[in-house]
C-alpha positions as CSV (number, residue, x, y, z in Angstrom):
1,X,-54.0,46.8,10.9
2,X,-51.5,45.1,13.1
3,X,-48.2,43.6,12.1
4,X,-47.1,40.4,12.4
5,X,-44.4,41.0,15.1
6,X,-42.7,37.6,15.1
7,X,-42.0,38.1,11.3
8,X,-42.4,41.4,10.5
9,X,-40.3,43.1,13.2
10,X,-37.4,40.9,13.0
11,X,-37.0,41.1,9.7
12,X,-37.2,44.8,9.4
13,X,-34.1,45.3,12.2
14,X,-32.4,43.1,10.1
15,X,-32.7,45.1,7.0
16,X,-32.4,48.2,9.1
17,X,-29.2,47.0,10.4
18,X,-28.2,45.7,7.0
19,X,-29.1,49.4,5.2
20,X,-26.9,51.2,7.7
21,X,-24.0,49.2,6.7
22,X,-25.2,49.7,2.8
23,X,-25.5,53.4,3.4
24,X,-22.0,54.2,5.5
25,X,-20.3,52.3,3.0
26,X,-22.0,53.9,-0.2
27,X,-21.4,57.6,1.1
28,X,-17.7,56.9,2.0
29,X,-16.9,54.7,-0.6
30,X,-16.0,57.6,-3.1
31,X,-14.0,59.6,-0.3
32,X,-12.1,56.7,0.4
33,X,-11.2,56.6,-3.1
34,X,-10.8,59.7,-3.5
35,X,-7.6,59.3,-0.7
36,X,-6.3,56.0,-3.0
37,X,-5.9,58.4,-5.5
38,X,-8.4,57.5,-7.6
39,X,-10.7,59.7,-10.2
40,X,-14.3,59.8,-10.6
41,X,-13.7,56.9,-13.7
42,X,-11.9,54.9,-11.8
43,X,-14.2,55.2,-8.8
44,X,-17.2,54.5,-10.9
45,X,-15.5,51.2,-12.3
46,X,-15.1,50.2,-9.1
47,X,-18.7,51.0,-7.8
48,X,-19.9,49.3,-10.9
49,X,-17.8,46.0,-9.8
50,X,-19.6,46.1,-6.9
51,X,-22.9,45.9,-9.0
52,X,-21.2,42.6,-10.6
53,X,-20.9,40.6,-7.1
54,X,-23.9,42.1,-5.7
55,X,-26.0,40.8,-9.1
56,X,-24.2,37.1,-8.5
57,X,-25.4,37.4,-5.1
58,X,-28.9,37.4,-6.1
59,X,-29.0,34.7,-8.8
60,X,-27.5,31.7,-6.7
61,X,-28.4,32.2,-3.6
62,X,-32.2,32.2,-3.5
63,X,-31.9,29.4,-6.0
64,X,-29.9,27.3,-3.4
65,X,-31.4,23.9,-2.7
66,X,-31.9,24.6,1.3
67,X,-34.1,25.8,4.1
68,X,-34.6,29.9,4.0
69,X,-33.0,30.4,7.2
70,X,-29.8,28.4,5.9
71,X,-29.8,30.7,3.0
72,X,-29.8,33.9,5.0
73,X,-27.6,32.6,7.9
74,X,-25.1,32.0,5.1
75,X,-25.8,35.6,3.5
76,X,-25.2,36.9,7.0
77,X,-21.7,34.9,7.4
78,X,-20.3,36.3,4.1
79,X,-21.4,39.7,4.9
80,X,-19.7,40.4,8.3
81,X,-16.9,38.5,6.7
82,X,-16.0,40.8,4.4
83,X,-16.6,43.5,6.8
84,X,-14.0,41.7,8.6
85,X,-11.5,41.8,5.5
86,X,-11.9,45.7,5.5
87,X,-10.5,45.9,8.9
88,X,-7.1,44.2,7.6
89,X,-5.9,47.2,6.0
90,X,-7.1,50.0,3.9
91,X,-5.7,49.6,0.6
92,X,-7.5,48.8,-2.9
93,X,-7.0,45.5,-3.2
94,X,-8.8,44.7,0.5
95,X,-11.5,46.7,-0.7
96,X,-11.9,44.7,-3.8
97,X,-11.7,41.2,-2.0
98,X,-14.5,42.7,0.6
99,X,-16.6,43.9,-2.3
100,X,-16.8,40.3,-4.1
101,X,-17.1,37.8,-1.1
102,X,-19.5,39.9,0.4
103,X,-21.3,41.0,-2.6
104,X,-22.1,44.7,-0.5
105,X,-23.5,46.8,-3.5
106,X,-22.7,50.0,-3.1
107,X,-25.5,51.9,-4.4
108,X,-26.6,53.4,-1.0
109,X,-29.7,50.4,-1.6
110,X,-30.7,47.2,-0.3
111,X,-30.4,45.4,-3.6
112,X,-29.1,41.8,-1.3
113,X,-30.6,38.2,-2.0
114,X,-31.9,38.4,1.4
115,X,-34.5,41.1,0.3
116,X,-36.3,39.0,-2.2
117,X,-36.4,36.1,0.5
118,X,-37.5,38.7,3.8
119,X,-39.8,40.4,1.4
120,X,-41.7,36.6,0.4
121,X,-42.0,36.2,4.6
122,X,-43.4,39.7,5.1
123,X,-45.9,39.3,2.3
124,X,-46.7,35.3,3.9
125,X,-47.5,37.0,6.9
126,X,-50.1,39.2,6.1
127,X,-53.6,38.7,6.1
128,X,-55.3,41.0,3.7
129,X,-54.1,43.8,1.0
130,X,-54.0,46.5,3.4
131,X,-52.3,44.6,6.5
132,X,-49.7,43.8,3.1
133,X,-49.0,47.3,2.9
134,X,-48.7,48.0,5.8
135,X,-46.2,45.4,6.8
136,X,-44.2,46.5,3.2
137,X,-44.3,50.2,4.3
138,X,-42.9,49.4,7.8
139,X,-40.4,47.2,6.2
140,X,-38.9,50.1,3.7
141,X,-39.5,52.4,6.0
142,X,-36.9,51.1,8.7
143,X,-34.8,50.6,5.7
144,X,-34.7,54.0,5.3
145,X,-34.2,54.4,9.3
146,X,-30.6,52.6,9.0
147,X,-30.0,55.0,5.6
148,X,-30.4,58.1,7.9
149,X,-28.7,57.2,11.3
150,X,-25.0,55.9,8.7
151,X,-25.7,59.4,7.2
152,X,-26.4,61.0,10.5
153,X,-23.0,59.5,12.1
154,X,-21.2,60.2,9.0
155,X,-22.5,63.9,9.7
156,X,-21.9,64.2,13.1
157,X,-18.8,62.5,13.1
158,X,-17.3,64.5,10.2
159,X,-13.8,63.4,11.5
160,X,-13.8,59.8,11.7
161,X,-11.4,57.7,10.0
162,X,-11.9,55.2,7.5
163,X,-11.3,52.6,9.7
164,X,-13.3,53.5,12.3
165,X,-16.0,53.8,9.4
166,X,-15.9,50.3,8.5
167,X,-15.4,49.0,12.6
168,X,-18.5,50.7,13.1
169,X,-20.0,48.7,9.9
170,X,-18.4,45.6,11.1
171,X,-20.4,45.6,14.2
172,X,-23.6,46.1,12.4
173,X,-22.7,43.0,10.2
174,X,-22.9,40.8,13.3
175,X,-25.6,42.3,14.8
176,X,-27.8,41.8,11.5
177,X,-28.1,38.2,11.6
178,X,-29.5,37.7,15.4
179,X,-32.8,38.2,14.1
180,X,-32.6,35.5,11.5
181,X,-31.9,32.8,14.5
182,X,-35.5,34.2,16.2
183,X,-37.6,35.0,13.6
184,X,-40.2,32.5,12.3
185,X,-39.8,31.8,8.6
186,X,-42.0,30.1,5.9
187,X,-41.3,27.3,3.1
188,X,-41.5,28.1,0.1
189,X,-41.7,26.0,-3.4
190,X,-38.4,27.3,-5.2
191,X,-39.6,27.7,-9.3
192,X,-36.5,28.6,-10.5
193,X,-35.6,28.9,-14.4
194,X,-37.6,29.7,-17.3
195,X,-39.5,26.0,-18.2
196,X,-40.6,26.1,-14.0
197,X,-43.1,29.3,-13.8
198,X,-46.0,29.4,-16.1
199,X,-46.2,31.0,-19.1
200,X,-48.4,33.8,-18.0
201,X,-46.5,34.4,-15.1
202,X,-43.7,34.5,-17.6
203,X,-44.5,36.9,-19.8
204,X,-45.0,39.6,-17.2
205,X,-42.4,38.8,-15.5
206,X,-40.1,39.8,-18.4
207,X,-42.7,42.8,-19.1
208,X,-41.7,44.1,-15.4
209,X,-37.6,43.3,-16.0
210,X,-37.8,45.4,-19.0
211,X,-39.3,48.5,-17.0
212,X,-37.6,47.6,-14.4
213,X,-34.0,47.5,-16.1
214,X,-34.5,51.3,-17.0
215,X,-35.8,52.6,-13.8
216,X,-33.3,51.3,-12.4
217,X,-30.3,51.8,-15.3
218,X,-31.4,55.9,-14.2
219,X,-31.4,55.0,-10.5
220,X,-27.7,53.7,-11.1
221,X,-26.8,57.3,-12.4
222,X,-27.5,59.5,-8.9
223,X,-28.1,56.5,-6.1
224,X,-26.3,57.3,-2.9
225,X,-22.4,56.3,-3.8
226,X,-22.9,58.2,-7.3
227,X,-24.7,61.3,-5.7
228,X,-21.7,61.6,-2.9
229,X,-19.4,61.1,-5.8
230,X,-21.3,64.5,-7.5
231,X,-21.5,66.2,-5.1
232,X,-17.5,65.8,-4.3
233,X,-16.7,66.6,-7.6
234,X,-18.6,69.6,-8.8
235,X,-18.8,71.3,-5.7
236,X,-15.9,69.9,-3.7
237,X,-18.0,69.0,-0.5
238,X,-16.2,67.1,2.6
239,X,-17.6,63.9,3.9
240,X,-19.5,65.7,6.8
241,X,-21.0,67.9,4.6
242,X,-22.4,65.0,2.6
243,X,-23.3,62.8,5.1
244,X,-25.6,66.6,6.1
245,X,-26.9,66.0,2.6
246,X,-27.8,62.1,3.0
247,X,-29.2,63.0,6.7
248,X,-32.1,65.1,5.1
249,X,-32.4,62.8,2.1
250,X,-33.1,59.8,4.2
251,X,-35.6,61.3,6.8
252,X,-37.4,62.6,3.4
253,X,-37.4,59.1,2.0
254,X,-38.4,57.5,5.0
255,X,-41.4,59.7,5.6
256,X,-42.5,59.3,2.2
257,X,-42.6,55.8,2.5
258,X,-45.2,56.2,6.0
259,X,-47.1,58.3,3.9
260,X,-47.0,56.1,0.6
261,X,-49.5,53.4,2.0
262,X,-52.2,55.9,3.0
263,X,-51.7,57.3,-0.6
264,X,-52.1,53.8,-2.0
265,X,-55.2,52.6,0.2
266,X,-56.8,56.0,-1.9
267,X,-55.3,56.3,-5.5
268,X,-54.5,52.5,-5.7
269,X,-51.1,51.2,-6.4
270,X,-50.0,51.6,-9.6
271,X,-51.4,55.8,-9.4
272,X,-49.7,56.2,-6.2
273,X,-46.4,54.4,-7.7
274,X,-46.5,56.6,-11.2
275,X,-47.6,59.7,-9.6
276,X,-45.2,60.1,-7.1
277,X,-42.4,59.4,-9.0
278,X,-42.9,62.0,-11.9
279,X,-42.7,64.9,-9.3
280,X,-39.7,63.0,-7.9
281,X,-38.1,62.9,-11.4
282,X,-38.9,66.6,-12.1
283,X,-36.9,67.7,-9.5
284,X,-34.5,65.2,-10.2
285,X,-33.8,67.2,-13.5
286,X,-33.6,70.9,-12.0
287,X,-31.2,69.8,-9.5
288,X,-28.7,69.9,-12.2
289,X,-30.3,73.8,-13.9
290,X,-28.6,76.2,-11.7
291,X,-24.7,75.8,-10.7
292,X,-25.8,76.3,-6.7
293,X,-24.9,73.9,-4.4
294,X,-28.0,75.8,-1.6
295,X,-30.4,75.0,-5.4
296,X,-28.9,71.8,-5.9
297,X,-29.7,70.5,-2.9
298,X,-32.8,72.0,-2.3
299,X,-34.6,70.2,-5.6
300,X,-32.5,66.7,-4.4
301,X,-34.5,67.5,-0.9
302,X,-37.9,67.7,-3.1
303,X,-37.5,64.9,-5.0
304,X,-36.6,62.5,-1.9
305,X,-39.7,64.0,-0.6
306,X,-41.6,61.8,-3.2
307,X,-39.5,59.6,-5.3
308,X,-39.5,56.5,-2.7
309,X,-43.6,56.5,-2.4
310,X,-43.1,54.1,-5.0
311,X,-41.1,51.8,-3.3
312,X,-44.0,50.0,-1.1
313,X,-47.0,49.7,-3.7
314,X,-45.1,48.9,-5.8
315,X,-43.6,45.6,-3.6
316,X,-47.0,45.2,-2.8
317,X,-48.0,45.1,-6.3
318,X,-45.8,42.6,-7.1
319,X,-46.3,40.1,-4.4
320,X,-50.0,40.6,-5.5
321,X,-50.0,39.6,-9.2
322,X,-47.1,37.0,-9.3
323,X,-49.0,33.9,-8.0
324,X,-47.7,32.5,-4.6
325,X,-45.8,29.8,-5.2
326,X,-43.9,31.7,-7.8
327,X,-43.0,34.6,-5.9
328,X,-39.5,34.1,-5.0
329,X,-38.4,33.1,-8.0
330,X,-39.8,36.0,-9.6
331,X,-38.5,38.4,-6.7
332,X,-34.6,37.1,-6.8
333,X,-35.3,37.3,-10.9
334,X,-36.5,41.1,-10.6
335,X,-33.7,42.0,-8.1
336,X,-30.9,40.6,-10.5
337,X,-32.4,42.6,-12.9
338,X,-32.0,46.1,-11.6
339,X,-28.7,44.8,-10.1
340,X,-27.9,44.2,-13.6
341,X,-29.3,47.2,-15.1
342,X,-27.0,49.5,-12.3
343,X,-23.6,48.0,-13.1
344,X,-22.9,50.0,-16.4
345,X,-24.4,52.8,-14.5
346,X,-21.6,54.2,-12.6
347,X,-18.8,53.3,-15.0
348,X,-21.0,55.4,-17.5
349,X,-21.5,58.2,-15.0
350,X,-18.3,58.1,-14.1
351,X,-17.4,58.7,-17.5
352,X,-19.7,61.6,-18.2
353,X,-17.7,63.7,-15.5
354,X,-15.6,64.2,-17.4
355,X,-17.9,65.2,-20.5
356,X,-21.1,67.2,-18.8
357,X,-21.0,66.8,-15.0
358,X,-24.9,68.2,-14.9
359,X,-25.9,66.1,-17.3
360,X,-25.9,63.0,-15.3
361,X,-29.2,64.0,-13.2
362,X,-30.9,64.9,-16.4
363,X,-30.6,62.2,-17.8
364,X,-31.4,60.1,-15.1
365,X,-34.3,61.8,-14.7
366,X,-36.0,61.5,-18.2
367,X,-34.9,58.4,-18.4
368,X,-37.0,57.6,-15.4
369,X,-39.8,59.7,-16.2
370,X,-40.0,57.8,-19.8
371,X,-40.2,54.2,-17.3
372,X,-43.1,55.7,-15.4
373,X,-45.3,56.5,-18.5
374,X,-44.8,53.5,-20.2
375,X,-45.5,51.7,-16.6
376,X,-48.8,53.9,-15.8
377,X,-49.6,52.9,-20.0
378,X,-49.7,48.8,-19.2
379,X,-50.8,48.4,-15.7
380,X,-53.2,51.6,-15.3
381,X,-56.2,49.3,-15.7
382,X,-55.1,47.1,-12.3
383,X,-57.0,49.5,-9.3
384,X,-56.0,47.9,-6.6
């Protein structure tokens, strides 16, 4: 089925664009802590502050009273701004300032206000259920494009400096907002609050949050700036080395996501979303068995194998049951969520260093695995 290429396309580079800078900054983030002098509790603190004015991001600014291409031309301002601010000079405070007027989380993750608004224009633009998942799997899976060439530089690159890290990410910032000038985008009816969406609509809604909030509470434990930050600490690897690691996990993720809708179109949504993600958490929980850092990476490599087929149906999924009109709202209110449900995430893990290094991907794990039977347990009767 083809893709909307006026819509689709654009939007994707733009979020391909916007996950390279996401990634780049994720992996280095604890590094570049790391040579401020701070420790893995102090560099979770700060990841989980970047949570906070990534979260705030997402509650106003779908909810803004003005055209969608306003909204993300002003996302797309504050971004390359704060990309700008980095540049001034590397010390903690900059960093800070960056983190809040830019509201960049730093969970390796595209969890930005202008997801839940690209994501409403990709799903307007498709014609049927299978042309819808299509278009959602060609929209992660460029995500996952911009993941892998950051981690691919960071690799090949081994010796760049800081600064040259966030230059590079500073170009990326403008480029990401050319496509919002070309691309055509729809109106949408903005139902923001609790006494605006109906009452069904409602009461999944908050169903999803609450599975939501743990998947993604466990996601906030090993995503990309908390993995680098493991990795670093129990077995002392260099930013090359990780950026080697995040190379591998990306081109895993991304092919997982091509091969996610053809899984779908067979097992149906909600299968293909549960399945997939219980093999992924598995090996999420022997990565931490065997003190190896050849074993550790090797289940890490299995589990990205699998644990982002999820990531399409399940978008799909939920721009198929929320009713049109209400999609937006719902969207920005699910993104918050997990935003939400990450920021005590990386104070926490940062925290258990210090305790049980290897128990952080175990937990993570079952506490994901726990999300995906509960999930399978309510929405196994939907086949589509």
């Amino acid at each position: 089925m083809p893709l909307d290429a006026k819509t689709v396309y654009p939007l994707s580079t733009s979020r391909f664009l916007r996950s390279f800078v996401f990634t780049i900054l994720a992996v280095s983030s604890p590094f570049f802590l790391k040579s401020l002098g701070m420790n893995p509790l102090y560099s979770g603190l700060i990841l989980a502050l970047s949570g906070v004015s990534s979260t705030a991001f997402v509650y106003v600014f779908p909810g803004l009273k003005i055209s969608m291409r306003k909204i993300l031309l002003i996302l797309w301002v504050l971004f390359f701004l704060s990309l700008a601010i980095l540049l001034i000079r590397e010390s903690l405070a900059t960093f800070i300032i960056a983190l809040l007027v830019g509201g960049i989380p730093l969970s390796g993750k595209d969890m930005s206000p202008n997801q839940a608004l690209e994501q409403y224009s990709v799903g307007k633009s498709a014609t049927d259920q299978r042309s819808r998942n299509t278009s959602y799997g060609f929209y992660n899976f460029l995500s996952y494009a911009g993941s892998t060439l950051a981690a691919l530089i960071l690799f090949l690159f081994s010796g760049m400096s800081f600064l040259q890290i966030f230059q590079l990410s500073f170009v990326f910032a403008i480029v990401s907002g050319i496509p919002y000038m070309i691309a055509p985008l729809p109106e949408y009816t903005r139902k923001i609050g609790h006494g605006e969406i109906s009452k069904e609509t409602r009461k999944l809604r908050n169903e999803l949050i609450s599975l939501f909030a743990v998947d993604s509470f466990a996601g906030g434990l090993v995503n990309a700036s908390m993995l680098s930050l493991w990795f670093l600490t129990v077995y002392s690897t260099n930013l090359g080395e990780t950026g080697f690691i995040f190379v591998v996990v990306n081109i895993l993720s991304a092919m997982s996501v091509l091969i996610s809708g053809r899984i779908s179109s067979t097992l149906g949504m909600v299968r293909t979303m549960v399945y997939t993600h219980l093999i992924s958490n598995a090996f999420l929980i022997l990565m931490a068995v065997v003190h190896s850092l050849i074993f550790s990476e090797s289940m890490l490599f299995l589990r990205q194998a699998t644990s982002q087929m999820d990531v399409p149906p399940r978008d799909s999924f939920i721009n198929t049951i929320i009713p049109e009109d209400e999609r937006i709202s719902t969207n920005s209110q699910f993104i918050a969520a997990r935003n939400v449900s990450i920021i005590p995430a990386p104070a926490m893990g940062g925290a258990m260093f210090s305790i049980f290094q290897s128990g952080i991907p175990m937990v993570a794990g079952g506490l994901k695995a726990a999300y995906d039977l509960v999930f399978f347990a309510r929405f196994k009767q939907y086949k589509q």
